[in-house]
N, C-alpha and C positions, 0 to 999 in steps of 0.2 A: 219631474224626473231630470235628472242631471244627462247631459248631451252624452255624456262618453258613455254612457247605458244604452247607448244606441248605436251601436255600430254595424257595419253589412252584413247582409245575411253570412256571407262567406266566413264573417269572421266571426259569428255568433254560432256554425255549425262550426269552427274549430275549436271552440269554448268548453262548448258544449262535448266534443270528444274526446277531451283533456278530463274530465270527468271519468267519460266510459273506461278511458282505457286504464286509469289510475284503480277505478275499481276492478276489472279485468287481470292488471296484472296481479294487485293484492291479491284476489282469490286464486289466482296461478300460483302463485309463490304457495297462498298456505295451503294447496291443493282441498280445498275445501270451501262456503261458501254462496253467495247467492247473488250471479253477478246480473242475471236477467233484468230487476227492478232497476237496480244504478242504469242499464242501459237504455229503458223504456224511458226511464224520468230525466235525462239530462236535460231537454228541454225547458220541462219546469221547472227543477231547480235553477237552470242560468237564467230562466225570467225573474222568477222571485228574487232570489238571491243576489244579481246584480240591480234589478229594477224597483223592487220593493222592500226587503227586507229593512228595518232600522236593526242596527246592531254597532260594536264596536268590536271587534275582534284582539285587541288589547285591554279588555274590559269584561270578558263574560259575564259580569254579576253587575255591571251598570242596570239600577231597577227600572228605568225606562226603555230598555232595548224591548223590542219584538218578541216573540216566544214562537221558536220554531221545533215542532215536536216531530217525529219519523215514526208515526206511528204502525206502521211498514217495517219494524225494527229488522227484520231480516235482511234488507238494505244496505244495509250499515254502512259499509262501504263507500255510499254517496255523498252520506252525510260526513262520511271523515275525509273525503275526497274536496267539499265544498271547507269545513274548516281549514285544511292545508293550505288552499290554493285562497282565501280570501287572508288569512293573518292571523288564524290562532296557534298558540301555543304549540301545535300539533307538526313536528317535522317529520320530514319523507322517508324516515330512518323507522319512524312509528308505524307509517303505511306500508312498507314489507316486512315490518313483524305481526303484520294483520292474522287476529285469532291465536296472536301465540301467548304464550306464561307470561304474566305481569307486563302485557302492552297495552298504550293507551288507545290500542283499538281493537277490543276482546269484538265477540262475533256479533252480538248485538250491542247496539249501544249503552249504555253505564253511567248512571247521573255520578257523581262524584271523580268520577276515572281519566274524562276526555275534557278536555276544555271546551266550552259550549256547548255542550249535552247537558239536555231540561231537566229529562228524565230518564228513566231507563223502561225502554220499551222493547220487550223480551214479549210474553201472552202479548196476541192479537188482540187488538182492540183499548187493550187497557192504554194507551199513548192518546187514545182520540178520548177516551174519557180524562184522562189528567187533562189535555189540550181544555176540555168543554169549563173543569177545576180551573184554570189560569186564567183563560176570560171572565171567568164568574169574578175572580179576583181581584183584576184591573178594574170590572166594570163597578165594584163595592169599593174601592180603594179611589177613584176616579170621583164617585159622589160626595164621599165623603171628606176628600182633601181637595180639591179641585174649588180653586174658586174664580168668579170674573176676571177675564186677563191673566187668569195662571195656569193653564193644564198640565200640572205636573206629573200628571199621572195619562198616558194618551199613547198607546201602546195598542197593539195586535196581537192576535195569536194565530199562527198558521199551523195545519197539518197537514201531511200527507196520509195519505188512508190507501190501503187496497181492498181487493177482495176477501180475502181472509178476513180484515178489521169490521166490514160490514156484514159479512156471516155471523161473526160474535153477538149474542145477546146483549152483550152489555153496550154494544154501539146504540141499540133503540132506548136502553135506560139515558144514556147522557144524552143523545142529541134530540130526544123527545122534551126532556127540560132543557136543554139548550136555547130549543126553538120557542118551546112557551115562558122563558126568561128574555126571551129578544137578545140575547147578546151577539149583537151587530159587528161587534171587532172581530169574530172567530170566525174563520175564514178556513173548511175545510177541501183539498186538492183531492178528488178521486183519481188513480190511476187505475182506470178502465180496462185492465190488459185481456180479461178473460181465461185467464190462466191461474190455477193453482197446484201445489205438488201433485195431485192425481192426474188432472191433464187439465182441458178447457172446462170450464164453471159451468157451461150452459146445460150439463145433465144433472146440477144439483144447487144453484143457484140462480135461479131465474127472474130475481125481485124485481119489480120498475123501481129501481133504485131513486132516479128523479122525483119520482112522484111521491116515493115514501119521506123523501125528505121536505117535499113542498106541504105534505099530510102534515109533518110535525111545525111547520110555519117558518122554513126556512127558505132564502132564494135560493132559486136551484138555475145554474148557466149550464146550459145542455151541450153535450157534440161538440164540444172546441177540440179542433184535432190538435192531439199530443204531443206531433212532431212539430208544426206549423210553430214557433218564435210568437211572429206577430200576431197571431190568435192568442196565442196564451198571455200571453203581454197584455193584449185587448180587454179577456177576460177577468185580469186580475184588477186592473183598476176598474171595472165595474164593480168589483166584490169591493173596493175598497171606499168606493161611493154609497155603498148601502148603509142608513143610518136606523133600522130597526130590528133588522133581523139576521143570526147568522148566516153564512153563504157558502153553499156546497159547488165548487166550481168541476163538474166530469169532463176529463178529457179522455180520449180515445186513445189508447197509446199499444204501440206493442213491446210485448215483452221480451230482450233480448236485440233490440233494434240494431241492427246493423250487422249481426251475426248471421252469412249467408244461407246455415243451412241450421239452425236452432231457434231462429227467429221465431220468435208465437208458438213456441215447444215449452213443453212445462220442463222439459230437456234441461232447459237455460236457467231456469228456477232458483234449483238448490243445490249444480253442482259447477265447479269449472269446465271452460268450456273446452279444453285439451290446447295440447300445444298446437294441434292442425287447425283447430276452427280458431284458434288465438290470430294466428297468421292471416288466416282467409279474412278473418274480422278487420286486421289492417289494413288487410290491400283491398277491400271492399271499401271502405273510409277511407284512403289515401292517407292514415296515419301512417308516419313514415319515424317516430322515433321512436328511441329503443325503450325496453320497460323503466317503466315507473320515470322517462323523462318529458317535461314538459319544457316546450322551447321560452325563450324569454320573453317574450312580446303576449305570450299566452298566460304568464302568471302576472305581465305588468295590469295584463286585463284585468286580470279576476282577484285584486291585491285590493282591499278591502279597509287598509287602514285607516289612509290620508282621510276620507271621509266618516269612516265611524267615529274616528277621534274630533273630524268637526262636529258631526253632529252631536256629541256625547257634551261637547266644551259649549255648545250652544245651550246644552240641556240645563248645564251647570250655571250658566249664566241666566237663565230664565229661573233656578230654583232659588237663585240668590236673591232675585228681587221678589220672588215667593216668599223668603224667609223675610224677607223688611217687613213685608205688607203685613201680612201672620206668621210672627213667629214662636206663638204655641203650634200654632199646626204645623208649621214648619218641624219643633224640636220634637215634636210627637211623631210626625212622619219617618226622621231623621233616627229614633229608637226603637220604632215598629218595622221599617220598612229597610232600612240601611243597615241598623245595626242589629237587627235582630234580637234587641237585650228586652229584660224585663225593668219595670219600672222601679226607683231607686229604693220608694215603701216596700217593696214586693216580702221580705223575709220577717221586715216587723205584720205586715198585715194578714199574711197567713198565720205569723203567731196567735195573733188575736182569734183567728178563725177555729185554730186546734182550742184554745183557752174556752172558748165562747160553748164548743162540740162538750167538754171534758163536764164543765159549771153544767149545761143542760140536763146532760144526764139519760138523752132520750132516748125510749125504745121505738124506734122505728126503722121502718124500711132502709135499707142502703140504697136503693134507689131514691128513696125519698131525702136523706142526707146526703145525695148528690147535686141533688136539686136546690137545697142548701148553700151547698156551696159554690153550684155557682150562681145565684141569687146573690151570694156574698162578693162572687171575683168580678162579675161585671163589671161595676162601677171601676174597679182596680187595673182590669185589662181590658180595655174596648177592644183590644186585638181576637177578641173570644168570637167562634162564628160556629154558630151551633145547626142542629137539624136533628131530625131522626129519618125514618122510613116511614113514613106513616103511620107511627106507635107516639107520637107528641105525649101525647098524654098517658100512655104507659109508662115511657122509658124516662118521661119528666126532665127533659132537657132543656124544655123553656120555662122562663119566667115572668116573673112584671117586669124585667127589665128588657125581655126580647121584644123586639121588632123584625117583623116578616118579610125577607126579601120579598120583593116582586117588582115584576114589570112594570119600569119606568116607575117608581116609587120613590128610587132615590137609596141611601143607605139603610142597611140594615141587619141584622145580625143573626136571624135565626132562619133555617132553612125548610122548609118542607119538601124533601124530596121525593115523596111519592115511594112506592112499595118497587122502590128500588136499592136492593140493599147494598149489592156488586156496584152499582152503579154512584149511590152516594159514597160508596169506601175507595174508588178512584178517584171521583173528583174529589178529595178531599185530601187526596195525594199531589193531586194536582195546583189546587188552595194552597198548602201547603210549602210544595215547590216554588210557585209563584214569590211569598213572602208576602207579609203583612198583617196577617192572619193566622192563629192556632185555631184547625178545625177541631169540632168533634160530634158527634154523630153517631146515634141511637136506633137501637134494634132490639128483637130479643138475641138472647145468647144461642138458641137454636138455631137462630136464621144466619149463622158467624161462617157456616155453611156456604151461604149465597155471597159473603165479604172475604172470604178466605185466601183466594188469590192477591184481590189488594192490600190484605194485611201484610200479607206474605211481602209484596213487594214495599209496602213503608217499611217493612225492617230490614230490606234487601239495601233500599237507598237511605236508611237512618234517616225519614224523616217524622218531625215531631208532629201526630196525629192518633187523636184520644178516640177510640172504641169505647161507648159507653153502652155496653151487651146487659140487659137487665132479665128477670124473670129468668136467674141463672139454675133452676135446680127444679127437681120434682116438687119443690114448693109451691110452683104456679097453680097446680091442682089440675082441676076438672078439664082444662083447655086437650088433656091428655097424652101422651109419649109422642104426639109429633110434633109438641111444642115443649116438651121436656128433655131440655138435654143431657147428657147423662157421658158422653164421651167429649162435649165438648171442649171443655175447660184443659183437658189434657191433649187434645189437637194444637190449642193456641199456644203452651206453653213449650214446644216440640216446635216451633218455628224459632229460629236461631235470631237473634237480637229483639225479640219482642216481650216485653213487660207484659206480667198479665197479673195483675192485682184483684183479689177475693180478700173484701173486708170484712170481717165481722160486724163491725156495729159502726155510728157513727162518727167514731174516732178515727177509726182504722183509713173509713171513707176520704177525711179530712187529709189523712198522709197521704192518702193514694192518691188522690188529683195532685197534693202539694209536688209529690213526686213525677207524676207524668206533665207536669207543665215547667218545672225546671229540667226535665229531659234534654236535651240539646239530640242525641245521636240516634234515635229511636221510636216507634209507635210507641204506645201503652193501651191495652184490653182494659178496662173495669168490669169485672162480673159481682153488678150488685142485683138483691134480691127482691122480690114481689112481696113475700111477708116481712112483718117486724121482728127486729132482732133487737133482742135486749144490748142496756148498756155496761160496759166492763171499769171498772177502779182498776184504775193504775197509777205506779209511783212515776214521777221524775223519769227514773233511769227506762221503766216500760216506752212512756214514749218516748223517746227518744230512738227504743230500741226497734219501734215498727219500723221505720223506714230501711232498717237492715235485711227486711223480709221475713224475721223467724223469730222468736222472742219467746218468754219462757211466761205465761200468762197467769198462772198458779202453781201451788207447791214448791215454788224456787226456792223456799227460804228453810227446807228440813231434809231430811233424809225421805228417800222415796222408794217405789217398788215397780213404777209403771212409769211411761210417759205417753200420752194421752195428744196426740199430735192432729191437728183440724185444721181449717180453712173456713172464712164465711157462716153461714148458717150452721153447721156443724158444732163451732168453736160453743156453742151455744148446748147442745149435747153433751160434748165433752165435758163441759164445766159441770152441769149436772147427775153427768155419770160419776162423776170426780165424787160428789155428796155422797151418792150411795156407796162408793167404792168406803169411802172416810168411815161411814159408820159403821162398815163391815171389817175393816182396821185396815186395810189396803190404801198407803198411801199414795196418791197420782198426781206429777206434774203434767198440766196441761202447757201445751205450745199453740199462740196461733202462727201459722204460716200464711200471708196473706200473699207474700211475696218470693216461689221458690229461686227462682234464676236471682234475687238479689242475696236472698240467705247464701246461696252455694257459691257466692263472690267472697264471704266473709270467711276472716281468718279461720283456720280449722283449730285454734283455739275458741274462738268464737262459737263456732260449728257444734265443736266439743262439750262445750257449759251448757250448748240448749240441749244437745239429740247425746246423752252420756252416753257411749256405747255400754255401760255396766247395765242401761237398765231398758226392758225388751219396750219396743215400739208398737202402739194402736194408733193407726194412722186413720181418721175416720171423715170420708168427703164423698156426698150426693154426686157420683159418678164413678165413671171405669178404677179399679182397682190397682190397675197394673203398673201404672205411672208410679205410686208411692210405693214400692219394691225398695227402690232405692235410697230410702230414709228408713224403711221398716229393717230390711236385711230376710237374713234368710230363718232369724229368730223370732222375730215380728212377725205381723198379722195387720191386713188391711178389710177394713168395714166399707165397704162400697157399694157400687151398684153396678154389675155387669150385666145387666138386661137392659131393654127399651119400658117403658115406665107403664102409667094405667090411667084411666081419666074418673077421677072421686076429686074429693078432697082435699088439700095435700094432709091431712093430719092420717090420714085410710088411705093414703098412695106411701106413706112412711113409712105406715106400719107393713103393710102387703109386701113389700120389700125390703123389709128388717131395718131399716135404720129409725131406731128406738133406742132409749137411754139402755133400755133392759138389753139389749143385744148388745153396746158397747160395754156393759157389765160384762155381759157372758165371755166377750171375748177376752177382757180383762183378767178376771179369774183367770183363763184358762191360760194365758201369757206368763203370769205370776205363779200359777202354780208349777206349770213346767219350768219355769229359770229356778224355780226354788228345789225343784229335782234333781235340777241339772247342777 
């Protein structure tokens, strides 16, 4: 550790309240707020942060800096307080427009928004599950590129955790595989305060927090007090000597430190602390400047450049003699991990992939021509990092080409998370974040349920991470309505930037990955099926036309009386209803919609040629009705399923709840005979 990271105590409690009171005042200003945590944690952020941390603060996206998460997001303030005052992007102009319209420091933090924010950790807990995703990432990227005499990849991830984050469920899903992955770099901070918005935790949280983490195989550094510098200090580079497991370091801290009379009050929480306890808080600290200023000797301290920029230049110079020694791995590293691009084959090899799907011809599962496909991308993108929840061989995510992460193994690519579904959909947010890697990861579509939060948040922060939800419809059968979902698929397409792909057959499949891995801004859903779905003939201009989301599948080429509108398994109905409809003289254009959010992108000329408004809409899809209103109109008619499902069959789970060629009839007819009234 470099000498000037050690300076007197005297001047490490002035450091340290150049923090507090930066947060303090923000939260004054936006009368709103949560200044308690900044005040309780000054400590540990000025240990880490001047003593540990690797970063460059003129550099945010240097891929070997540190990974520092807050997953405490409520905090915020702390962590936009340590950016200012160490050299990012962030000026003091941005810290009193704290929480207000279009600042770069809204109330929780915002991967995309602040300079140096990982991710955006809003829900409790989900920050420490990305955190558990970034080390997972480092520590596959490290084996794989890493060679004697080159750690190019040799990185940390810290977080900060409260109580709230370890009441979440989903903390036992991540750091239960954290601990039985060994990843030794991931270094979680508890702040021990005892407080949460109701009052003190000790009438509803009482876990031996230590011991649960030592259960799941992680070090655990007990009782370091919070306030103490040189404890925390202590404890840090102990965790950073641990070479097999990760390290939960608890400090004892209170919440709201320094504040005479709110001090260890859940008071100090979540709201400002008025202008009179603002004052008292001063003259208790001997802070003597006015808001939001820090003297100069206090920011020369905590100014973060000179150094990151060595270290960054050093980094730069050890990747350079990386790339002499291997520079395949080098230029391979350099377009996985730097640049984030795909590789140069990428647009002729998925040609070949759609070409290869179209020549086959096969009726099978869409989950099964997922598995296809990427049996085919493998080889094309080692960047592919797959798993499921414990459905492998349901949801068909691995292949002959996967290889099984594990402990101290070395590289590998496919993941077995265990029947954690919340918990694989974070870290793979987290994976993600990281860089190096395109996750994706496998459940059923029922259980989207337990992933629904982190969906929600890959599409809040556009990041590129594949939901591969199978056993999408009352077609799984006998498992019965609690494994049938039925409102799902209209939950996932109701979250604002998330892709949610339902393909009919193995063609459709082929786009809908080709689509969700040229993503750049986005998750992507795939809802493929448990039974076989026939294959569809199409011209030239059809495919082309799936990737627009909506395509006119049959009957395009005459005059018509119906349009006959499906999704997935359905599309499959429809084309059959279409038969019976033909021989009875009712002509019907079938549309598949595999993709709604990308159709309603397209021109409303576009729009126009699929969905004619001249001619009435049957919108027909194995779930909630209500969703397709807005394609059908008020003249239309939607074939659905508004009930919870049945355990048979699925061919007697179809029929029991009407969706049968003969009910798409019915409702046909009776669409065509009334516009022919009308």
């Amino acid at each position: 550790m470099n000498a000037r990271l050690r300076p007197q105590f005297a001047g490490r409690r002035l450091l340290c309240n150049a923090l507090r009171f930066l947060a303090i005042d923000a939260v004054e200003r936006a009368g709103s707020g949560h200044p308690g945590m900044p005040m309780g944690m000054a400590e540990i952020a000025e240990a880490l942060w001047r003593g540990y941390l690797k970063h460059d603060p003129a550099d945010p996206h240097w891929v070997d800096r540190d990974r520092f998460v807050l997953s405490n997001g409520h905090g915020s303030m702390l962590l936009y307080a340590l950016l200012h005052l160490t050299g990012y992007d962030l000026p003091l102009e941005e810290l009193k427009r704290f929480r207000q319209l279009h600042s770069k420091t809204p109330g929780h933090p915002e991967f995309g928004v602040t300079p140096g924010v990982e991710t955006t950790t809003g829900p409790l807990g989900q920050g420490l599950a990305n955190a558990v995703g970034m080390a997972l990432a480092e520590s596959l990227l490290a084996a794989e590129f890493n060679r004697p005499g080159h750690a190019i990849v040799d990185h940390r991830t810290w977080v900060f955790v409260g109580d709230g984050c370890l009441m979440e469920g989903i903390s036992h899903e991540a750091c239960s595989l954290a601990g039985t992955l060994g990843l030794s770099k991931l270094v979680a901070i508890y702040d021990d305060n005892g407080i949460s918005i109701d009052g003190h935790v000790e009438h509803w949280f009482t876990d031996d927090t230590p011991a649960r983490f030592e259960a799941y195989g992680w070090r655990v550094i007990r009782d370091v007090p919070g306030h103490d510098s040189a404890a925390i200090e202590a404890a840090l580079g102990q965790a950073c000597k641990e070479g097999d497991r990760p390290t939960l370091v608890c400090c004892k801290t209170v919440i709201g430190h320094g504040s005479p009379h709110k001090a260890d009050t859940h008071e100090v929480h979540g709201a400002a602390l008025g202008a009179a306890e603002v004052a008292a808080t001063r003259a208790h600290l001997g802070w003597t400047a006015v808001p939001f200023e820090v003297p100069p000797e206090i920011r020369a301290a905590w100014d973060a450049t000179t150094e990151g920029a060595a270290r960054h230049t050093d980094w730069r110079r050890r990747f350079a003699a990386y790339a002499a020694a291997h520079p395949e791995l080098a230029a391979e590293f350099e377009r996985r991990v730097c640049r984030r691009e795909l590789p140069a084959h990428w647009q002729d090899s998925v040609g070949s992939m759609l070409a290869a799907a179209v020549s086959q011809a096969a009726a099978i599962a869409s989950r099964k021509a997922s598995q296809n496909v990427i049996e085919a991308l493998q080889p094309l993108l080692p960047e592919l990092l797959g798993g499921s929840a414990d459905l492998t061989g349901s949801n068909l995510t691995a292949t002959r080409g996967s290889v099984a992460v594990r402990r101290g193994r070395g590289p590998g690519n496919h993941i077995n998370y265990g029947v954690r579904e919340f918990g694989m959909s974070a870290l793979m947010n987290g994976i993600a974040l990281h860089g190096g890697y395109l996750p994706y990861g496998g459940t059923f579509l029922t259980f989207s349920d337990y992933s629904r939060n982190a969906v929600r948040m890959s599409a809040l922060m556009r990041q590129r991470v594949i939901y591969v939800f199978t056993h999408d419809s009352i077609g799984l059968g006998e498992d019965g309505p609690t494994h049938q979902p039925v409102e799902h698929a209209a939950s996932l397409r109701l979250i604002p930037n998330n892709a949610v792909w339902r393909p009919s057959d193995a063609v459709e499949t082929v786009c809908a990955w080709q689509a969700a891995i040229e993503r750049r801004d986005g998750p992507t859903c795939l809802l493929l099926s448990r039974q076989n779905l026939p294959h569809f003939v199409r011209s030239v201009q059809q495919l082309d036309d799936i990737r627009r989301g909506g395509y006119v599948l049959a009957g395009g080429d005459g005059p018509a009386a119906i349009t006959l509108l499906a999704t997935g398994s359905e599309v499959d109905l429809a084309m059959r209803a279409r038969e019976t409809l033909a021989a009875e003289g009712i002509a019907a254009r079938v549309v598949s919609m595999p993709n709604c959010a990308e159709f309603d992108r397209q021109t409303p000329e576009y729009r126009g040629a699929v969905l004619p408004r001249a001619l009435p809409v049957l919108a027909i899809e194995a779930g909630v009705s209500g969703f397709w209103r807005a394609y059908t109109g008020f003249d239309g008619d939607v074939l659905g399923i508004d009930r919870f499902g049945e355990s048979a069959p699925a061919a007697q789970v179809a029929a029991a709840l009407g969706l049968t060629r003969e009910a798409v009839c019915e409702r046909a007819r009776a669409l065509v005979h009334g516009a022919r009234s009308r």
